[in-house]
C-alpha positions in Angstrom: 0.0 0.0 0.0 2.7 2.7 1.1 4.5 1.7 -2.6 1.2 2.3 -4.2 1.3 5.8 -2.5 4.7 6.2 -3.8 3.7 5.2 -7.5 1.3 7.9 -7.2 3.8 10.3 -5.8 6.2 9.5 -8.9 3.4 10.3 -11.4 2.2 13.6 -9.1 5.8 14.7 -8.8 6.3 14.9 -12.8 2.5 16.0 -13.2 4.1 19.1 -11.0 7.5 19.1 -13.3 5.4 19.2 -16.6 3.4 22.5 -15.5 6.7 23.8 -15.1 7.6 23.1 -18.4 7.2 26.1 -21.1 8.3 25.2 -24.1 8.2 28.9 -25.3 11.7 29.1 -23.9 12.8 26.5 -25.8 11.8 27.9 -29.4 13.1 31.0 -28.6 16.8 30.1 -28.5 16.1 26.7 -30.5 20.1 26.6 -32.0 21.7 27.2 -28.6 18.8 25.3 -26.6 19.1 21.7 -28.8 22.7 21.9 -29.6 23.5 22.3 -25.6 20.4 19.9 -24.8 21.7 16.7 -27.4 25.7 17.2 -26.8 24.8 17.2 -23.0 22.7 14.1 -23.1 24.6 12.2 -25.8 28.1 12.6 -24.1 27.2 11.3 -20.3 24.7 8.9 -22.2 27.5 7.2 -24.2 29.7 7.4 -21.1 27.2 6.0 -19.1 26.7 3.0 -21.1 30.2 2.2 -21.4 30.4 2.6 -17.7 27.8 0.3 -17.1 29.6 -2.6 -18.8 32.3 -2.3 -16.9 30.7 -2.5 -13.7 31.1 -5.8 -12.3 28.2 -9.1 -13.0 27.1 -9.0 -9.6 25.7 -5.5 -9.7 23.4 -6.3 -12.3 19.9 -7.8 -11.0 20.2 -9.7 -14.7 22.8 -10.4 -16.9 20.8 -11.3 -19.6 19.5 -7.8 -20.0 22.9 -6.0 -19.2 21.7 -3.8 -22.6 18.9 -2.3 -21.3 20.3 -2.1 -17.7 23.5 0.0 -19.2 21.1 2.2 -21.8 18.5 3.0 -18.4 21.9 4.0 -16.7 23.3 6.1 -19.5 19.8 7.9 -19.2 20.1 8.4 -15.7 23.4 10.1 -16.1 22.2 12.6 -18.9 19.6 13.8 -17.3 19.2 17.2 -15.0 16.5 18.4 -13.1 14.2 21.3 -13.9 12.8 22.0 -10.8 16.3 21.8 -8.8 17.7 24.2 -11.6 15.0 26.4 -11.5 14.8 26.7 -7.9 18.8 27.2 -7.8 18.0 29.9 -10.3 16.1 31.6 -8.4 17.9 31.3 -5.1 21.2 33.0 -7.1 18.7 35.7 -8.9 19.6 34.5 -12.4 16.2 33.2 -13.5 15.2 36.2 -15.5 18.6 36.9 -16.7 19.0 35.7 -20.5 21.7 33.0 -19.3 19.1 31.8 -16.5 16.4 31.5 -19.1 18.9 29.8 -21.7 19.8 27.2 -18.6 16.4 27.1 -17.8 14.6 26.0 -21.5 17.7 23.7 -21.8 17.2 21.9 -18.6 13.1 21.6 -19.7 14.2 20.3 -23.2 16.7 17.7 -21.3 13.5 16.5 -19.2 11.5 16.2 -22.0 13.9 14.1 -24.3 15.0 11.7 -21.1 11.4 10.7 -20.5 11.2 10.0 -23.9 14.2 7.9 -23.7 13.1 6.0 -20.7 9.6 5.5 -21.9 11.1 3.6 -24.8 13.8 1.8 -22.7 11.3 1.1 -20.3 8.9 -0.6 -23.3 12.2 -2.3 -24.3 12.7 -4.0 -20.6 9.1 -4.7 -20.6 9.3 -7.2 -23.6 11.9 -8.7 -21.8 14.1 -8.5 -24.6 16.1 -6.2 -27.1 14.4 -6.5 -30.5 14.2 -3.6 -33.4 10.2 -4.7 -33.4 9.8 -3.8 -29.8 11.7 -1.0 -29.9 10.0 0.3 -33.5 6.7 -0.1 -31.5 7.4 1.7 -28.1 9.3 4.7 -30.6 5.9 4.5 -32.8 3.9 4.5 -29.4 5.8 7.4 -27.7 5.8 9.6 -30.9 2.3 9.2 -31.8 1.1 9.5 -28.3 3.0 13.1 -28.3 1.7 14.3 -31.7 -2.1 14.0 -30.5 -0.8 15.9 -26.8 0.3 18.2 -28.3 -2.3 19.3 -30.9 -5.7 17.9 -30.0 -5.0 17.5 -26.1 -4.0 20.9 -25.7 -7.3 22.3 -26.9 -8.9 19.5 -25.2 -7.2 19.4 -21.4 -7.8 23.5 -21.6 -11.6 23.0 -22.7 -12.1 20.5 -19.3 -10.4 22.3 -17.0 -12.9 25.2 -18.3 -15.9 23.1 -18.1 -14.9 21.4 -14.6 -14.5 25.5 -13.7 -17.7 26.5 -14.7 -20.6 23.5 -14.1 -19.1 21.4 -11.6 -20.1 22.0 -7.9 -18.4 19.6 -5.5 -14.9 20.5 -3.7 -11.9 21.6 -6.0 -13.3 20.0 -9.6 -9.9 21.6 -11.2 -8.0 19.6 -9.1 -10.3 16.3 -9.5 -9.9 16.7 -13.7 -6.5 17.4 -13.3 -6.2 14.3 -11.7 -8.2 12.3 -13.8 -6.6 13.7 -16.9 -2.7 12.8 -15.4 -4.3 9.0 -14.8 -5.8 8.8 -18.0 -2.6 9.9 -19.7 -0.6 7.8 -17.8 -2.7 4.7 -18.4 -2.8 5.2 -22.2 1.2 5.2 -21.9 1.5 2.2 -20.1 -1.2 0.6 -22.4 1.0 2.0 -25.8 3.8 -0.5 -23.9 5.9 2.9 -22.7 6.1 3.9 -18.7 3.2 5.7 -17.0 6.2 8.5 -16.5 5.5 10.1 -19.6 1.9 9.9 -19.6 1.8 11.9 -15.8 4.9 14.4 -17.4 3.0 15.0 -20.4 -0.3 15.8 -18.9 1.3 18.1 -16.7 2.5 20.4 -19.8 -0.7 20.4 -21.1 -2.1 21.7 -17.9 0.4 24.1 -17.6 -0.5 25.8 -20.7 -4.2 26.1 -20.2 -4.9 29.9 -20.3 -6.8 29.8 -17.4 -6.6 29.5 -13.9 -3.1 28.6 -13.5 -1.1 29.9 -11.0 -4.4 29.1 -8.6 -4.0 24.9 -9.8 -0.3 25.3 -8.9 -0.5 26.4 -5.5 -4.2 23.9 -4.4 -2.0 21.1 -6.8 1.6 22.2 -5.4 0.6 21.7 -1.4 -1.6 18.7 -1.8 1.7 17.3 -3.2 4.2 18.4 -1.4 2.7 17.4 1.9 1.7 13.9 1.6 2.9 11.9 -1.5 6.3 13.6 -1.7 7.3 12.5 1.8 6.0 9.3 1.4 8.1 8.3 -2.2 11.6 10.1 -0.5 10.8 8.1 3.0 10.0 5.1 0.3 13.0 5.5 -1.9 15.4 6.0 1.2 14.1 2.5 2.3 15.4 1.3 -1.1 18.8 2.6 -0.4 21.3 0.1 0.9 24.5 2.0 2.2 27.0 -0.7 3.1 27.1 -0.1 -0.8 29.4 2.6 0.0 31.6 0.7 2.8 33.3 -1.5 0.3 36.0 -0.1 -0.8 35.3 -1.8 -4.2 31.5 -0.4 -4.6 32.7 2.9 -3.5 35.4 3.3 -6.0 32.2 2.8 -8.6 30.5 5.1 -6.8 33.2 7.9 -7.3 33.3 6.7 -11.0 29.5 7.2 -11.9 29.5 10.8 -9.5 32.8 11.6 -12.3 31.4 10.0 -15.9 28.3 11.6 -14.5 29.6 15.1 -13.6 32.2 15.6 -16.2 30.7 14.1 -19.2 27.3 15.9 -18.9 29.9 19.4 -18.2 31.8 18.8 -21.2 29.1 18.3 -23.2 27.1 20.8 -22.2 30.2 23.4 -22.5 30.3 22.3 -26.1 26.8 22.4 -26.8 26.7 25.7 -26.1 30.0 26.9 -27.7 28.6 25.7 -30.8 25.5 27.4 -30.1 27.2 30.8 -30.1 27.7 31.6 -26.3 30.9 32.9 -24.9 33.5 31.1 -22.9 32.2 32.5 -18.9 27.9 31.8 -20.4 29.0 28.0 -21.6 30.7 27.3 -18.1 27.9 28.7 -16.2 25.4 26.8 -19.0 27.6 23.9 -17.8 27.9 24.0 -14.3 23.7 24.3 -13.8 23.0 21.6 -16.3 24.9 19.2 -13.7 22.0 19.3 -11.1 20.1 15.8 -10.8 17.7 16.5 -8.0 14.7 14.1 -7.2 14.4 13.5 -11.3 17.4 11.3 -10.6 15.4 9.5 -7.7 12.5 9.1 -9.4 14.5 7.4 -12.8 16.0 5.5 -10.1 13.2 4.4 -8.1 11.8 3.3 -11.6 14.4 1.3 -12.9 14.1 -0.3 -9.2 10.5 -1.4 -9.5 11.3 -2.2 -13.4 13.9 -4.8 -12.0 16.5 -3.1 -14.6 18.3 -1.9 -11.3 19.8 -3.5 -8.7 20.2 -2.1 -5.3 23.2 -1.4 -5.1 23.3 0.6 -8.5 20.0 2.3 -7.1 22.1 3.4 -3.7 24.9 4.1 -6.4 23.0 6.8 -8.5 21.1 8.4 -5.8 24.4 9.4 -4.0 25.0 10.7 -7.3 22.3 12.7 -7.5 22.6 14.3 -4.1 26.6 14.9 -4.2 25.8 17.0 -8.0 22.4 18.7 -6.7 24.8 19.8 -3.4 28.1 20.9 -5.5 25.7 22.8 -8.2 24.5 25.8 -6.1 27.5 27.4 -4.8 29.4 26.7 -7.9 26.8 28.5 -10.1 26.8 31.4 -8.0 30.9 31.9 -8.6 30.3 31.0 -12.2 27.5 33.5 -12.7 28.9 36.4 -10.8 31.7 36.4 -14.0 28.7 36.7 -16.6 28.4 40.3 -16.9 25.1 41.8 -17.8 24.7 42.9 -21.2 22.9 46.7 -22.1 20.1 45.2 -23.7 19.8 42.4 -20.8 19.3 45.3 -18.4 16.4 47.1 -20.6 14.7 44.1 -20.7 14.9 43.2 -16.8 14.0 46.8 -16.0 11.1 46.8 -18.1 10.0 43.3 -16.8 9.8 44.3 -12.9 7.8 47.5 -14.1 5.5 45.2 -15.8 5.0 42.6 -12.6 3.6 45.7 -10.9 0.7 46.2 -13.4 -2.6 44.2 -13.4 -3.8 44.1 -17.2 -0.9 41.6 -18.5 -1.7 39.2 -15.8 -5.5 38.9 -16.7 -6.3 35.5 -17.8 -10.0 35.8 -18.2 -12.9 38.4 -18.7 -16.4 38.2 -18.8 -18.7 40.1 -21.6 -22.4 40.8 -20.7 -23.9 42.6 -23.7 -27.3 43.0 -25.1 -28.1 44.5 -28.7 -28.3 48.7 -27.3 -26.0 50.7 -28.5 -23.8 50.4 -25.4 -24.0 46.7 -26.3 -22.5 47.0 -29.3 -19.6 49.2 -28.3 -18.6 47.3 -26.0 -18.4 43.8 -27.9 -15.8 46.4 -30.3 -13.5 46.7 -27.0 -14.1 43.5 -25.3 -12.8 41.9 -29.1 -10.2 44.0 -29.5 -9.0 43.5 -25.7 -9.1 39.6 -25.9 -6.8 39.3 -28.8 -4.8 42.1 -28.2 -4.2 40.8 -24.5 -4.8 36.8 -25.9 -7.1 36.8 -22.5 -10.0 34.0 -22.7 -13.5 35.9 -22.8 -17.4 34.4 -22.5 -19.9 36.1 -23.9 -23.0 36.3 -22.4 -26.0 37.4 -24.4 -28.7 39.7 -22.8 -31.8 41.2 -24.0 -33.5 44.3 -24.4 -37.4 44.2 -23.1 -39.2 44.6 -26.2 -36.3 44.7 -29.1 -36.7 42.9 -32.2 -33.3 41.4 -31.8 -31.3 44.0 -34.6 -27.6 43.4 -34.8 -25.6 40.8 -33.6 -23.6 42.1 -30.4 -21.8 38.8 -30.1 -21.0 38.2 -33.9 -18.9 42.5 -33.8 -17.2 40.2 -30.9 -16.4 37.1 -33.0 -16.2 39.0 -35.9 -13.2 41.9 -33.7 -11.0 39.2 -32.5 -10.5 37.7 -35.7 -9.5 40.9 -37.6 -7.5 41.7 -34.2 -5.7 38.1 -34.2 -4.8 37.9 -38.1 -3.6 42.1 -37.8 -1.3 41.0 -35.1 0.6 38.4 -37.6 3.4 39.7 -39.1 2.6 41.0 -42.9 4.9 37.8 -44.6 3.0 35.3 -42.4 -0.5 37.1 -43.0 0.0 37.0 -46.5 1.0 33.5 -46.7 -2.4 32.8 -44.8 -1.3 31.8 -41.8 -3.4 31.3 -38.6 -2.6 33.7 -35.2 -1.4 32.6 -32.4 -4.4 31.1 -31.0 -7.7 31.4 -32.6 -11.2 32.2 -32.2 -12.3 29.1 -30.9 -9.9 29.0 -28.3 -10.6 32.9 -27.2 -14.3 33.3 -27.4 -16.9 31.0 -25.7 -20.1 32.2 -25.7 -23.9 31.6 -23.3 -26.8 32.3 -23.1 -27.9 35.1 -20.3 -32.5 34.4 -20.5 -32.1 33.6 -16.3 -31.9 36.7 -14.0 -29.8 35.4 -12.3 -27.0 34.0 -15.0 -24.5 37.4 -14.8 -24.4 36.7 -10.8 -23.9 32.9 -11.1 -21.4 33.3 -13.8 -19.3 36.4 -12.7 -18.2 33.9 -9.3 -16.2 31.6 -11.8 -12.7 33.3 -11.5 -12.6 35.6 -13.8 -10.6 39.1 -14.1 -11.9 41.5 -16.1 -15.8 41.8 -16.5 -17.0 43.9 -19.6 -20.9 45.6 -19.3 -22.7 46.5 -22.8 -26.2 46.6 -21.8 -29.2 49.6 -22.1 -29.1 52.0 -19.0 -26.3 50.5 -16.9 -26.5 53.9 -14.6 -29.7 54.9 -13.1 -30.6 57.8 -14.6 -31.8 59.9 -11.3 -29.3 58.5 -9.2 -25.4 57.1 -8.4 -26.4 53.5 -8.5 -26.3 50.6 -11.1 -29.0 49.3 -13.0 -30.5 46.9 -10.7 -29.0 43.4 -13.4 -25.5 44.6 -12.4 -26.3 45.6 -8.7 -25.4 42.3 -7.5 -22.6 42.0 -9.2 -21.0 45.3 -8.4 -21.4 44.1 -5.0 -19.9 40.5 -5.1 -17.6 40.5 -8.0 -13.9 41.6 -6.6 -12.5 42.3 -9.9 -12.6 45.5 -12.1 -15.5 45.9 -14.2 -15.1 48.1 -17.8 -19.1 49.8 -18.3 -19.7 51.3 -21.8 -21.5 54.0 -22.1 -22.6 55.3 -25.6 -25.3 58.1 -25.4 -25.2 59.6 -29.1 -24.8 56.2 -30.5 -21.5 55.7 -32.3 -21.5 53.3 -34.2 -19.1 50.2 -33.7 -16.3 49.9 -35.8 -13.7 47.1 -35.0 -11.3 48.3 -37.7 -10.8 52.3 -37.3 -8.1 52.9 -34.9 -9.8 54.7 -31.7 -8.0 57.8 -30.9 -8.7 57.5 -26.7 -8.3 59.9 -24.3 -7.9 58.8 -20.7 -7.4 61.6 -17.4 -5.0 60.4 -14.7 -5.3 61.6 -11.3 -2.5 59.1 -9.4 -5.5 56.6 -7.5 -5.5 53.0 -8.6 -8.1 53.0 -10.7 -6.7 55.6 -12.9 -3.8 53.5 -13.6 -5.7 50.4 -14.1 -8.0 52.8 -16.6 -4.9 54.0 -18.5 -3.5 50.1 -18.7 -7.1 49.3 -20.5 -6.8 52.7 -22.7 -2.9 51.6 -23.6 -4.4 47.9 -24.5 -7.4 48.9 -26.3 -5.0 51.5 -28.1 -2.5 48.8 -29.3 -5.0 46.7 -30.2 -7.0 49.2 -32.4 -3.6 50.8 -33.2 -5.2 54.5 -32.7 -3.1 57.3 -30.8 -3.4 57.5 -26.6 -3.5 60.9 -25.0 -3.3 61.1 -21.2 -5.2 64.0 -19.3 -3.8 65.8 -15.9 -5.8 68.4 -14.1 -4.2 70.8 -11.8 -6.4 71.9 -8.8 -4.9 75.8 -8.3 -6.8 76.0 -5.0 -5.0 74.4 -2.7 -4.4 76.3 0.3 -0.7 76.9 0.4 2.2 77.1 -2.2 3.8 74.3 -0.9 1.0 72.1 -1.5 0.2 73.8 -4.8 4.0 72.9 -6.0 3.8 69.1 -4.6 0.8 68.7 -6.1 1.8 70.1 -9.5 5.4 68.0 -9.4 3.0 64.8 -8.7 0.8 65.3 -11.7 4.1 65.8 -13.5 5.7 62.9 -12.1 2.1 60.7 -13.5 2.3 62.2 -17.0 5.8 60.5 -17.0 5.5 57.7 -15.7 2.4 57.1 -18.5 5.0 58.3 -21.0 7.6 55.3 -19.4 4.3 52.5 -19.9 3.5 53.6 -23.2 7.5 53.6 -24.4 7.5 49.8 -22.6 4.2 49.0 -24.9 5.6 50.6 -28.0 2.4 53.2 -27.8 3.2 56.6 -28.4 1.6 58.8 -25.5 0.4 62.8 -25.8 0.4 64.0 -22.1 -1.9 67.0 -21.7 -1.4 68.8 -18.5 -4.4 71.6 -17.8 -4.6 73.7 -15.0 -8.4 73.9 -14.0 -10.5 74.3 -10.5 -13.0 71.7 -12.1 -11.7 68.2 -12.6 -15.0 67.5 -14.5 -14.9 70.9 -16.8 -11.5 70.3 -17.9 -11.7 66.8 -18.9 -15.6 67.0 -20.6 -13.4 70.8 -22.5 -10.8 68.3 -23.9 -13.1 65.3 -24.8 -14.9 68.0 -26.6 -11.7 69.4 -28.5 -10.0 66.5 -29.5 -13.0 64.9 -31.0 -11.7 61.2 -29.3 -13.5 58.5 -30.4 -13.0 56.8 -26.5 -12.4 58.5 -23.1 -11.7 56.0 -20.5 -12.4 57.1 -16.8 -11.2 55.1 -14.2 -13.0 55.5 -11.0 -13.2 53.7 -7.1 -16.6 53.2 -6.1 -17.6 54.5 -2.7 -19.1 52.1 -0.3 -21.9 52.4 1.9 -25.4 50.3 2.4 -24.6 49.2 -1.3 -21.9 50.5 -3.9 -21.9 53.4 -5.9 -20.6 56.4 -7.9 -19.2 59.0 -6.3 -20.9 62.6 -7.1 -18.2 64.5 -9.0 -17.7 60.7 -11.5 -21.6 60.9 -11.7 -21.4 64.5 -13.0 -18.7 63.7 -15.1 -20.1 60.8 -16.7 -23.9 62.6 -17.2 -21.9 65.4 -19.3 -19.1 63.8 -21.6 -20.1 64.0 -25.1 -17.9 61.1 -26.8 -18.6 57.3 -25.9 -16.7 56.3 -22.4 -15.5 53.5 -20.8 -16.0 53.3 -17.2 -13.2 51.4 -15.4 -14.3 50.7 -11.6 -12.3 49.1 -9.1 
């Protein structure tokens, strides 16, 4: 029963390893990523079987099969361990840098190609014999179980974990698909005659790239793990260890020879994997010295080669000391290797821009919400919503409401459909678009669309994690007072994310393809950055120009205040200027001196003829939420079509 656990731990472990696998990384530096990745497998591999048949008879649980037993060990000597380099990464501060992302991609391409390798090696042990049938058939097996991962079950895995999200209503159903999905996988991979391994890794990589919802299945998925099945396969595996291995002197002497073929021949390859790759001397030796990390990857190839019977004991005890004399030397040596790596100009840009970009809340939106109906508003805001989604690549559902009364008219959701198409084939470079290429990711994936008939469907859907929700219905303001139309009420009291509320008194017509010239005040307050984030996507997206508004009170009651406040709006114009330079959106800055906020900004709506102001705005709280007076006044006078942001 406890090995059971442990078998389940093993699967869990690399259903953990595969979510940390983005294989972005890897395509981005593909000539320096596979050259370094193949040289540093296929030089400890080769040492590793040559190794292994020189070892002595009695340290092989069968003779017969000393093949496959010196192949599984040449494996176990090639491989590194993602999570111990990227948690060593981190620990030094080098994951971000271009070297720690180069390490990083090549230590998830290592992963990737080893569980290939023992997949197929563990199909060959499984027929009990070394034939070029079996092994045609596990290679056949392995490849096309990948191909249909990694097209179909992509779409697929992301579409449950959706579903699971959004219907099912017992305790964590995320977590209970996930689940299911990393069994199923790795079922059909021991079925296919390969080990369940690659199945649970696999799955994991497909999880990992679901656009929603991740980062809250890592941390429910990452401490169910952690504190029950990982304990139980390291307390299991040490059980497994026999240590008067390392009291004869004979055993030990092979013991220092594995921790050397092991150490050197994945650093030597490595180093000239990325030599040839086009990395200087000081980046291959630090490329080197982290790919040399074995971690609990090693334990867990071990443990399986244990249970497979292709290991012995003693060469299990053998290749976890291994594993923890490289995972201890790896650390302190990387940090001397990297502090010799200087950082280059451009690096610097990049990592500068990068921490101003953690601190801002539109690129990290996963998922938004649409409720439109067929008004004018309605149709205004499916223009944005579209031309958010794919600018942004953010998920969106669609629900469809209804005017009392109306025929039906125009298609709100089909300006949607119909905006993030046009928005995803404009973003493709113009040799790809011309060659007909498809975007990124495509309608389908983005747009998912229900019905809204219940009163009730915007409050049961808006509690289904999402970030963003979008409002295009008639009359979302009352009219003769600061509160909400009572079908968003509810949700402006129970929905915790920001909500984006069109409102388009003279009708303007929709038009997904003319760039919006938008025109967004700032006045320092959360909300007003969050508003000029949406401005700066929706302003990309429709590639229109972005003008940023700040109104100087003169009234304050001394000149030192007066001079604070007029260095802080200043200090806000630039810093838009900095977020638009990051977002390659050029950014007017108006600065007005005015005693009324809502005069000045309605004066230069009205002069620059924008097509979009965007007003940002924290609701005030009291026996329910609602506008404040001077955002009610502003809203009730400004001529062009706005976009209330609330938060």
């Amino acid at each position: 029963m406890i090995d059971a656990i442990s078998q389940i731990g093993i699967l869990l472990l690399l259903l953990l390893t595969g979510m940390e696998t983005n294989l972005e990384l890897v395509k981005r530096r593909r000539r320096t990523v596979i050259s370094t990745s193949l040289l540093g497998i296929a030089v400890p591999f080769a040492c590793g079987v040559g190794l292994a048949f020189a070892l002595p008879q009695g340290l092989m649980p069968n003779p017969a099969a000393q093949l496959v037993t010196a192949l599984f060990l040449g494996t176990a000597l090639s491989i590194s361990s993602v999570k111990i380099v990227a948690m060593v990464l981190m620990e030094v501060g080098a994951i971000r840098r271009d070297l720690g992302q180069l390490i990083l991609a090549t230590a998830i391409l290592d992963d990737t190609i080893a569980w290939v390798m023992i997949a197929v090696i563990a199909g060959m042990a499984t027929h009990g014999a070394v034939s070029f049938v079996s092994v045609g058939a596990s290679v056949a097996g392995t490849l096309i179980f990948l191909a249909l991962s990694l097209t179909a079950g992509r779409g697929l895995v992301a579409r449950l974990i959706r579903w699971s999200n959004d219907h099912m209503t017992s305790e964590v159903p995320v977590i209970t698909v996930i689940l299911l999905v990393m069994l199923t996988m790795a079922l059909t991979t021991e079925l296919i005659g390969v080990h369940t391994a690659l199945g649970a890794f696999v799955a994991g990589m497909l999880v990992g790239q679901s656009p929603i919802l991740t980062e809250h299945i890592e941390d429910q998925l990452r401490g169910f793990i952690v504190a029950f099945f990982s304990p139980v396969f390291f307390a299991v595996a040490g059980l497994n260890m026999d240590l008067s291995t390392l009291l004869d002197l004979t055993l030990l002497v092979f013991t220092l020879a594995i921790i050397a073929v092991a150490s050197i021949g994945k650093f030597l390859g490595a180093f000239a994997g990325g030599w040839l790759g086009g990395l200087t001397g000081p980046e291959s030796l630090g490329l080197a010295t982290a790919l040399n990390a074995r971690g609990s990857t090693e334990v867990i190839i071990a443990s399986i080669g244990l249970s497979m019977g292709v290991l012995s004991n003693q060469l299990f005890t053998m290749i976890v000391a291994m594993a923890v004399v490289t995972t201890m030397i790896m650390p302190p040596t990387l940090r001397a290797v990297l502090a010799r790596v200087p950082l280059r100009e451009q690096e610097a840009e990049r990592l500068q821009k990068e921490d101003a970009e953690e601190r801002e809340a539109v690129p990290n939106m996963e998922r938004a919400l649409a409720y439109l109906d067929t008004s004018s508003n309605g149709m205004l805001a499916a223009s944005l919503a579209g031309l958010f989604a794919a600018r942004q690549q953010t998920l969106i559902t669609v629900l469809k409401a209804k005017i009392a009364g109306s025929p039906g008219g125009p298609d709100a959701v089909q300006v949607l459909s119909e905006t993030v198409a046009r928005t995803l084939q404009r973003m493709l470079p113009a040799s790809t678009r011309q060659a007909g290429s498809a975007p990124p990711m495509s309608l389908h994936q983005l747009v998912h669309i229900k019905s809204a008939d219940a009163e009730d469907a915007l409050e049961k859907e808006s509690v289904k994690g999402y970030d963003l929700v979008f409002i295009g219905i008639e009359h979302p303001i009352a009219a003769s007072a600061d509160q909400f139309d009572h079908r968003l009420q509810k949700l402006v009291e129970t929905f915790d994310g920001p909500l984006a509320i069109v409102l388009n008194r003279e009708d303007h017509p929709a038009e997904p393809d003319a760039p919006l010239k938008i025109l967004v005040p700032t006045g320092g307050t959360p909300a007003a950055g969050l508003a000029i984030e949406m401005a700066l996507a929706l302003a990309r997206a429709s590639n229109g120009p972005l003008t940023v508004l700040h109104v100087f009170d003169p009234q304050d009651d001394t000149a030192l205040l007066r001079n604070r406040a007029r260095r802080q709006g200043l200090s806000l114009l630039a810093e838009a200027r900095r977020l638009g330079e990051r977002n390659d959106v050029p950014i007017k800055t108006i600065y007005v001196t005015h005693a009324s906020l809502e005069t000045a900004i309605q004066r230069a709506a009205r002069a620059g003829r924008y097509d979009l102001v965007v007003v940002g705005t924290s609701l005030r709280e009291g026996a329910t939420k609602f506008l404040g007076p001077r955002s009610s006044a502003l809203l009730r006078n400004l001529e062009p079509p706005t976009l209330l942001v609330t938060q």
